[in-house]
N, C-alpha and C positions, 0 to 999 in steps of 0.2 A: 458191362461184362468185366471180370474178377481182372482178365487176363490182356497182355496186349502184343502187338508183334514184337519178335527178339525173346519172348520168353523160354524157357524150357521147362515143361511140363510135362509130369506122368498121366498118360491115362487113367481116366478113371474104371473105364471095364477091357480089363486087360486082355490083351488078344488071347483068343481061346484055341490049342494046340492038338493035333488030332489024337493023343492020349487022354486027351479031357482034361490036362491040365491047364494053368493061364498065365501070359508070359507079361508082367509087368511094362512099358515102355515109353522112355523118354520121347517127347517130340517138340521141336522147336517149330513156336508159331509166326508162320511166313506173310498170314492175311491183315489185313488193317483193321485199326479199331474200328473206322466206317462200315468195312465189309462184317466184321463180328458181331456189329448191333443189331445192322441191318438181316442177317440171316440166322443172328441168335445161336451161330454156330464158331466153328475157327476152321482155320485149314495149317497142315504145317508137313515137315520132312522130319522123318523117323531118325532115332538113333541106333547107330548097333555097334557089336563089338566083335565082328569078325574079321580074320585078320585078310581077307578079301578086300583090294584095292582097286579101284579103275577110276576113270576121268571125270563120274559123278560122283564120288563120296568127297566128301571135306575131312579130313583130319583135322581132330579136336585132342587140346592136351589139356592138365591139370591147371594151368597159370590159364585157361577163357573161365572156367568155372568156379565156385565157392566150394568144391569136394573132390577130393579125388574121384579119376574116373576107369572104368575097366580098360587092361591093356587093348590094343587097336581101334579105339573107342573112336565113331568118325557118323558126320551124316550125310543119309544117302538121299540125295537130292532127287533121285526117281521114287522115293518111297511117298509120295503124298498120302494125305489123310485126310479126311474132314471128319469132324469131332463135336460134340456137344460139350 
């Protein structure tokens, strides 16, 4: 599999929003290369940028990643995913 834990990845089919339009989004992969091969999937915690703070989001800045990133940019570790 392309991908491994620690990464940060955009979805590929972007979540779809009740206008019908589709919200592109980051997500850091939390599962292990074993568990990815073996279920030909991943699992990981969403990213967002709202300026909403509580005791499960992580604050992220611009010196963790290769790009700048949207102001209150943070992940929210109740957002799980599993993903192809």
């Amino acid at each position: 599999m392309p991908y491994t834990q620690r990464d940060l990845v955009w979805l590929h089919d972007p979540i779809p929003l009740p206008d019908g339009t589709t919200l592109p989004h980051p997500v850091l992969i939390i599962s292990c290369s074993t568990a990815n091969s073996f279920e030909k999937s991943y699992t990981g915690v969403m990213m967002s940028a709202t300026a909403h703070r509580d005791k499960f989001s992580f604050p992220c800045t611009d010196d963790m990643f290769e790009g700048p990133l949207k102001a209150n940019s943070q992940l929210r570790l109740y957002i799980i995913i599993g993903f192809k």
